[in-house]
ROLO-277805 format. One record per atom (N, C-alpha, C, CB): x, y, z; residue in one letter. Coordinates in steps of 0.05 Angstrom, whole numbers, padded with zeros to 5 digits, always signed. Glycine has a CB too. Example, Ala and Ser with C-alpha at 12.3 -4.5 7.8 and 13.67 -1.06 7.14 Angstrom:
BEGIN
+00264-00114+00156A/+00246-00090+00156A/+00264-00066+00156A/+00226-00089+00181A/+00257-00045+00142S/+00273-00021+00143S/+00258+00001+00157S/+00282-00012+00114S/
This chain:
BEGIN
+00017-00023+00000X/+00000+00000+00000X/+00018+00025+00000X/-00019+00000+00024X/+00005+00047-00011X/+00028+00067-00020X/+00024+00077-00041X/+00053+00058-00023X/+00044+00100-00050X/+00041+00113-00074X/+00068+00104-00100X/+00040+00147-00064X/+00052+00090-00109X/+00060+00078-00136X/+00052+00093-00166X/+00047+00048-00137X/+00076+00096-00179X/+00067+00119-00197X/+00084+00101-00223X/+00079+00157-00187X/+00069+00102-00249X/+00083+00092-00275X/+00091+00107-00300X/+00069+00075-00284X/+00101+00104-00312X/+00112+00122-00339X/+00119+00109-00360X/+00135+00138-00336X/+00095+00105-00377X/+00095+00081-00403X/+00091+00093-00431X/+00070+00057-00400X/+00108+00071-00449X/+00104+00091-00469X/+00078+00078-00497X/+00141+00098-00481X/+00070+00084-00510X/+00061+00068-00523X/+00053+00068-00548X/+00048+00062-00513X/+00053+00049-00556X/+00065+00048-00589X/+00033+00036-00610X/+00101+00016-00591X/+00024+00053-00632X/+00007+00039-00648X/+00012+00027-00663X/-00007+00048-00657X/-00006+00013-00666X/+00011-00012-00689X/-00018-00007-00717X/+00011-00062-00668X/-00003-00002-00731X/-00012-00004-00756X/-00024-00017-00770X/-00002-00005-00765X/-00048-00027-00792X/-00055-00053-00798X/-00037-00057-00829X/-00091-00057-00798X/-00023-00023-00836X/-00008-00028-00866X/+00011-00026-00864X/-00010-00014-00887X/+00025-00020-00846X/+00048-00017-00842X/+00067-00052-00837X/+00047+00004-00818X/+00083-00051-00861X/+00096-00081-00859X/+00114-00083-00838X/+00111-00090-00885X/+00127-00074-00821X/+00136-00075-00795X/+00124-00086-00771X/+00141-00055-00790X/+00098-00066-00775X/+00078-00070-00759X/+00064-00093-00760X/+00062-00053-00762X/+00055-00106-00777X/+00040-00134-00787X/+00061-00149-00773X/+00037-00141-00825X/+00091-00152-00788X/+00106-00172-00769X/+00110-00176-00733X/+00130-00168-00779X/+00104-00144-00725X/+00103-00148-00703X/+00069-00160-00688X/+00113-00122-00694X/+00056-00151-00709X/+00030-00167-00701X/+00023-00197-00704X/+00011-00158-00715X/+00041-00206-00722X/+00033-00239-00726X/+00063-00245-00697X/+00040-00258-00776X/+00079-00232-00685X/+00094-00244-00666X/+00073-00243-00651X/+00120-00233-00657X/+00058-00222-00633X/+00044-00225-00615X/+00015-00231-00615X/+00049-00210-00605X/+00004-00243-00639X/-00009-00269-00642X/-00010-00286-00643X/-00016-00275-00650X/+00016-00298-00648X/+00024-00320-00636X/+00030-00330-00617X/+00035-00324-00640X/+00035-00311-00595X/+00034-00317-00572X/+00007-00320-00558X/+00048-00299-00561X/-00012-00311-00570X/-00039-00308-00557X/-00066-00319-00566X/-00044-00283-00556X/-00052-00331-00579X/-00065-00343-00612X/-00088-00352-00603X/-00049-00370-00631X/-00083-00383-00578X/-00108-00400-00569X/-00136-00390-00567X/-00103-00410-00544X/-00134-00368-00563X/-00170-00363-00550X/-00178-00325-00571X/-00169-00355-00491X/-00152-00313-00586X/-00155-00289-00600X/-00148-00298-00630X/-00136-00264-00589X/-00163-00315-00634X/-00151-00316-00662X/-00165-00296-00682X/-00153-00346-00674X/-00182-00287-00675X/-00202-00252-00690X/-00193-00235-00688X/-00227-00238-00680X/-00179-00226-00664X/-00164-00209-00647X/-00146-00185-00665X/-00144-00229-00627X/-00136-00168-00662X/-00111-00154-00678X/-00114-00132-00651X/-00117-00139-00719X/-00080-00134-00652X/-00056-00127-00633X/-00071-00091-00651X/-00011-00145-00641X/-00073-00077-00635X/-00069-00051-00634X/-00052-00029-00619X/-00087-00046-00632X/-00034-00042-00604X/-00021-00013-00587X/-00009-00031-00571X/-00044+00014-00569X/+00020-00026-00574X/+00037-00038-00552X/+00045-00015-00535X/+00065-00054-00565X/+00042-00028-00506X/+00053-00015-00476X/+00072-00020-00471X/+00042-00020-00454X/+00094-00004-00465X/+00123-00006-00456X/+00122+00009-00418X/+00144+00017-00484X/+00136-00002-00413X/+00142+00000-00382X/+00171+00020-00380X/+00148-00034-00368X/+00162+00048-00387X/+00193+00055-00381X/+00192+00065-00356X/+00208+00077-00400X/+00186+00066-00331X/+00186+00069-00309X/+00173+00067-00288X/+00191+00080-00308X/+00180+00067-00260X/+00168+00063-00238X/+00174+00077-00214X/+00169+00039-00235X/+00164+00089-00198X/+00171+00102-00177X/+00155+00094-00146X/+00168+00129-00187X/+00168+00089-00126X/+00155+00083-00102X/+00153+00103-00080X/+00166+00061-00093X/+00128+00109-00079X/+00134+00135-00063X/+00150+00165-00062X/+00141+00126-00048X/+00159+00168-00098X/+00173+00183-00097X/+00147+00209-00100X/+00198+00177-00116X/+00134+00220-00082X/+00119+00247-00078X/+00119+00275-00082X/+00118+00249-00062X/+00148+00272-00089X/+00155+00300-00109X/+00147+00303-00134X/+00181+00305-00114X/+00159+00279-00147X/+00153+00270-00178X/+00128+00264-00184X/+00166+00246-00188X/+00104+00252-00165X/+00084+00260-00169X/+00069+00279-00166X/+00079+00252-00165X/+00087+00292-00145X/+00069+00322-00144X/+00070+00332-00169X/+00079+00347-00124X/+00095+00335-00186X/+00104+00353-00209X/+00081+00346-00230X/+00136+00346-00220X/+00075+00317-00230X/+00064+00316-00252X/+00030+00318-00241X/+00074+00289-00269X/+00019+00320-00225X/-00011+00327-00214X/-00011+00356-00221X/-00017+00321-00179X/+00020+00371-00209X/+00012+00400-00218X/+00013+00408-00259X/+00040+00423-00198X/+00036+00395-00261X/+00041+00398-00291X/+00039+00390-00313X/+00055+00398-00295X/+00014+00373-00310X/+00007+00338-00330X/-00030+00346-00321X/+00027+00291-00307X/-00032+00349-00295X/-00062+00334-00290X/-00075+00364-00281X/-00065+00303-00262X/-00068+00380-00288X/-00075+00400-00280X/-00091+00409-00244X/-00089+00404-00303X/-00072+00393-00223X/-00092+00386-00210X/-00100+00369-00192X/-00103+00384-00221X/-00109+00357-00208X/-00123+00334-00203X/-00099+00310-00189X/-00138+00325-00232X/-00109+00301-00168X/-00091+00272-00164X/-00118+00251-00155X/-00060+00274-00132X/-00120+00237-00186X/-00148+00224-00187X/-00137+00190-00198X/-00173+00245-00213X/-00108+00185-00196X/-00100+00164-00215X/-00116+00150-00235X/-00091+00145-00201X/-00120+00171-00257X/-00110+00172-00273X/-00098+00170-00286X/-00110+00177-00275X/-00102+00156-00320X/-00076+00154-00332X/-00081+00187-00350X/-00072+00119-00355X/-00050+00191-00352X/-00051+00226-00367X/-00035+00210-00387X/-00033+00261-00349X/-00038+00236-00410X/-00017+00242-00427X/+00002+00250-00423X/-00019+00254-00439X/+00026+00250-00430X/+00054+00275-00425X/+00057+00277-00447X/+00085+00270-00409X/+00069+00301-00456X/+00068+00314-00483X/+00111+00313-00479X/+00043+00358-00484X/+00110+00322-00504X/+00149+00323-00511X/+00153+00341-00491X/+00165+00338-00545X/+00147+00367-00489X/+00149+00389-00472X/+00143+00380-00448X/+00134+00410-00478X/+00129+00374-00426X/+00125+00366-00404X/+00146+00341-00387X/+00099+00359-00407X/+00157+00331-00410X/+00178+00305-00406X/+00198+00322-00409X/+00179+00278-00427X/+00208+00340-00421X/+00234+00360-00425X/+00232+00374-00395X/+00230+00387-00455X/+00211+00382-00391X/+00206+00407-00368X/+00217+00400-00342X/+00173+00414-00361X/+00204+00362-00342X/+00211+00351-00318X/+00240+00336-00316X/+00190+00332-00313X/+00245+00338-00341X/+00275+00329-00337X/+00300+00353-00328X/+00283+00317-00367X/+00288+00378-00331X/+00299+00403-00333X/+00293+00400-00305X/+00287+00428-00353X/+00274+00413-00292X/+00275+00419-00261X/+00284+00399-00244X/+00252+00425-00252X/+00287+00376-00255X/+00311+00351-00242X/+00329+00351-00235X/+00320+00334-00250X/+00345+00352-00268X/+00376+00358-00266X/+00381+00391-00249X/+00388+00358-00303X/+00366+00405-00245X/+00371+00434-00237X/+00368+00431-00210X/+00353+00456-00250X/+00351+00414-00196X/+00353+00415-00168X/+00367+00389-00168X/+00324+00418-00150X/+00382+00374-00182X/+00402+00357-00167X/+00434+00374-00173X/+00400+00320-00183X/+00431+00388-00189X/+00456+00412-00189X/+00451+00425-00183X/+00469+00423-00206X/+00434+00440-00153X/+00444+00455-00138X/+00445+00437-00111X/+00430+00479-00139X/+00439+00414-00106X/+00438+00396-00087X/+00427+00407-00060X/+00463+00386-00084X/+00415+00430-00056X/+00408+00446-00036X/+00375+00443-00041X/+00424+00476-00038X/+00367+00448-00007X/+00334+00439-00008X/+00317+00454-00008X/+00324+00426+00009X/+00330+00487-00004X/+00313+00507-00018X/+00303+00506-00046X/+00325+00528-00017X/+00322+00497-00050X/+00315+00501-00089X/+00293+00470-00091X/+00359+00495-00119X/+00301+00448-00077X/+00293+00429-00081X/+00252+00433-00068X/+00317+00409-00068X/+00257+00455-00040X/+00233+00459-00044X/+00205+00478-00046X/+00232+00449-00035X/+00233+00499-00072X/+00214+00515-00091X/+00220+00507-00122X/+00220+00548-00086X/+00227+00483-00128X/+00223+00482-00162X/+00205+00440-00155X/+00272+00486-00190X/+00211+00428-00135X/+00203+00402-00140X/+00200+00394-00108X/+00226+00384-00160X/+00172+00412-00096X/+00168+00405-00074X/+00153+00376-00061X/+00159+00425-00068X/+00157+00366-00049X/+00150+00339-00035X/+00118+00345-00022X/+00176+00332-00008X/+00102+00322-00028X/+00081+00322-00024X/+00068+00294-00005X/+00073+00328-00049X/+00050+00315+00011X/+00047+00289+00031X/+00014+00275+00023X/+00049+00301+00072X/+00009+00252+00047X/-00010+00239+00021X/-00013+00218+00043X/+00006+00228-00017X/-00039+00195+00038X/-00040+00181+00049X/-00021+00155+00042X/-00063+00182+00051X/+00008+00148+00059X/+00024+00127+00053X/+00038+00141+00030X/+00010+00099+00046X/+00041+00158+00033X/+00060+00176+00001X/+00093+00173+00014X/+00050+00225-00004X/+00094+00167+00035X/+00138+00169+00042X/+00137+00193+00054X/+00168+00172+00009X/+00161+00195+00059X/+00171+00214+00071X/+00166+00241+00055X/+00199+00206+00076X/+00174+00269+00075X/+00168+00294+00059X/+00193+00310+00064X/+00140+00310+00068X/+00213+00292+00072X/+00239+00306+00076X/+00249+00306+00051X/+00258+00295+00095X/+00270+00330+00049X/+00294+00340+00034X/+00313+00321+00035X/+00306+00365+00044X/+00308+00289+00034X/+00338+00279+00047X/+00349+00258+00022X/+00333+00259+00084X/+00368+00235+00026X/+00381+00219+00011X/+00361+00215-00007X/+00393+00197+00023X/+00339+00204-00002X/+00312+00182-00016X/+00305+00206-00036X/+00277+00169+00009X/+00296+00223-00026X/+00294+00251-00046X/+00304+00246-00068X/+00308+00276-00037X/+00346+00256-00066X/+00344+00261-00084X/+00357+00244-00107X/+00348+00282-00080X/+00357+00209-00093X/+00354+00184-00102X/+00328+00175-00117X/+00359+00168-00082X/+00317+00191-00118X/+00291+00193-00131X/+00280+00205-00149X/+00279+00198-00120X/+00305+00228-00153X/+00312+00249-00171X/+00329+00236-00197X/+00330+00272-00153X/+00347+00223-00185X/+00367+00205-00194X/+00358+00189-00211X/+00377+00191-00176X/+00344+00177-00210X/+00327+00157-00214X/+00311+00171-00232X/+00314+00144-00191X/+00303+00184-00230X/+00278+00195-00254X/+00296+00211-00266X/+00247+00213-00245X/+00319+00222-00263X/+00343+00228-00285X/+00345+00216-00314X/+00368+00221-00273X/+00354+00186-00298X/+00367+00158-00313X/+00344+00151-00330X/+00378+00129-00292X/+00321+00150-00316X/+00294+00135-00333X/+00292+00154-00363X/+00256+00139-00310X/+00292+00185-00349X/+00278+00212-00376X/+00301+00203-00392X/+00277+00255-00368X/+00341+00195-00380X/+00355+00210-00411X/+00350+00200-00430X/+00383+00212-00416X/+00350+00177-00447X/+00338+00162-00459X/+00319+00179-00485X/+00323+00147-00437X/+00302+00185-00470X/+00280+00196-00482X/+00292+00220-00490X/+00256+00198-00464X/+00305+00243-00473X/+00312+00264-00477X/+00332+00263-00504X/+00321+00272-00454X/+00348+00245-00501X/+00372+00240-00521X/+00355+00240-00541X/+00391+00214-00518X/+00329+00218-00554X/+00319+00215-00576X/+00303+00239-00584X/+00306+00192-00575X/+00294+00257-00565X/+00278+00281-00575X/+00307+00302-00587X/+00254+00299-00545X/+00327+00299-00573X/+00347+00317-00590X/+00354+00306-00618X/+00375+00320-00576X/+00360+00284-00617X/+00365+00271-00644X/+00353+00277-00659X/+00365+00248-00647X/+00325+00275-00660X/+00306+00280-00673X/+00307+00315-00684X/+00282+00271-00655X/+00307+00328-00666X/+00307+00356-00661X/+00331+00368-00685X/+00316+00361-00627X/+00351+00347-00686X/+00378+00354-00709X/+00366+00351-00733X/+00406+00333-00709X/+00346+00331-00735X/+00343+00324-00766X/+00324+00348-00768X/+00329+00290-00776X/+00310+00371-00761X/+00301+00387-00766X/+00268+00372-00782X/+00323+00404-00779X/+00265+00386-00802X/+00238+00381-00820X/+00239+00357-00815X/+00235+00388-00851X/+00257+00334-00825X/+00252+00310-00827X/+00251+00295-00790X/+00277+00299-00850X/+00245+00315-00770X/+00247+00297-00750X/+00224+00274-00736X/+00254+00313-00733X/+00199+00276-00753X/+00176+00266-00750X/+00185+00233-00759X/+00154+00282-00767X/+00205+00221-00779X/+00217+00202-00781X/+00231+00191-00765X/+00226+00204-00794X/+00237+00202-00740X/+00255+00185-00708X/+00231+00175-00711X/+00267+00202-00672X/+00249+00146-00699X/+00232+00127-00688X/+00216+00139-00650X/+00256+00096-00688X/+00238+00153-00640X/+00216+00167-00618X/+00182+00177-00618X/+00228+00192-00612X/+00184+00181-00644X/+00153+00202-00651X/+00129+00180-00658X/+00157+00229-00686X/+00144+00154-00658X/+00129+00120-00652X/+00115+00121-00630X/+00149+00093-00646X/+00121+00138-00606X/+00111+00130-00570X/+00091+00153-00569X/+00141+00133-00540X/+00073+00147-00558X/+00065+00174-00532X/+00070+00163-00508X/+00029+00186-00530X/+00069+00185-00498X/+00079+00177-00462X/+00059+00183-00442X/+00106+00196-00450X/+00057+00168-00419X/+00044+00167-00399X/+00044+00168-00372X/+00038+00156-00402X/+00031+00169-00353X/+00039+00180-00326X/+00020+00168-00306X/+00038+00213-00325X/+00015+00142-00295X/-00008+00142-00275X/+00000+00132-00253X/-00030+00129-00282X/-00010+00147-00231X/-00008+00137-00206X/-00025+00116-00186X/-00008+00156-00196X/-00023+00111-00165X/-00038+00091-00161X/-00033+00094-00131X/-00031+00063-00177X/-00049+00094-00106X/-00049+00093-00079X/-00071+00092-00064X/-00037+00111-00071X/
C-alpha cells in the first residue's frame, strides 16, 4: 500500500504498415489459443516506476493533470517530459533543499513516504534522471534532423503518467 506511480510509453501498431504486421503476427502468436479474431493494436512499454517518490508526483498532478490527483492515466506531451527532466537535473545541481523545495516540492499523502529533503529525495531524482535520458537523447536527435524529425523512431511512442495509492 502506497504511492506507486508509472511512466509508459506506447506504441500503435498499424494494420499497413509491414513492420507492424510482423510485429502483429509475433504477438499473435503468442496469444493465438482463445484471439484468433483479435488484432494487436497498441503496444505498452514500461519505461518506469517510482515508489513513493511524492515530489515526482506532485510535479506531474501540478504539470500533467492540471490538478487533479485522481490516478488517472494522463498524457505527457514532448514538452512536459523536457520540463521535468529540466527541473531535475537543476535541483540535483544545486543539491540544496531550498531550491529542491521551490522548483520540485515533496508532497504528503495518504502512505506517500517521507516529505523530507533527504538521501531518498534526491535518489529519486536520480532515478527519474536515468529513466527521462533516454528519451531526452531521442527528442534531440530528432530535433537535429530538423523538418525531417517526424521520421525518429521516438515520434512511434506517446507517453504516460499514472499513479496509483
Amino acid at each position: 500500500m502506497g504511492l506507486d506511480s508509472y511512466f509508459t510509453a506506447k506504441r500503435y501498431i498499424s494494420e499497413w504498415s509491414e513492420s507492424d504486421k510482423e510485429l502483429q503476427t509475433k504477438v499473435k502468436d503468442i496469444v493465438a489459443p482463445f484471439v484468433d479474431d483479435w488484432k494487436v493494436q497498441e503496444v505498452t512499454y514500461k519505461v518506469g516506476y517510482w515508489r513513493k517518490a511524492n515530489a515526482i508526483h506532485n510535479w506531474f498532478v501540478q504539470n500533467v493533470q492540471d490538478g487533479e490527483d485522481d490516478c488517472k492515466e494522463y498524457y505527457v506531451g514532448t514538452e512536459s517530459i523536457r520540463d521535468l527532466y529540466d527541473v531535475v537535473c537543476e535541483v540535483l545541481e544545486s543539491g540544496e533543499s531550498e531550491v529542491a523545495q521551490e522548483k520540485l516540492p515533496p508532497q504528503d499523502g495518504f502512505f506517500f513516504g517521507s516529505t523530507g529533503i533527504d538521501e531518498w529525495y534526491f535518489q529519486d531524482l536520480e532515478d527519474t534522471k536515468r529513466m527521462l535520458q533516454p528519451i531526452i537523447d531521442a527528442f534531440n536527435e530528432a530535433k537535429e534532423l530538423g523538418d525531417k524529425s517526424y521520421t525518429h523512431p521516438v515520434y512511434q511512442y506517446e507517453f504516460y503518467y499514472q499513479s496509483s495509492w
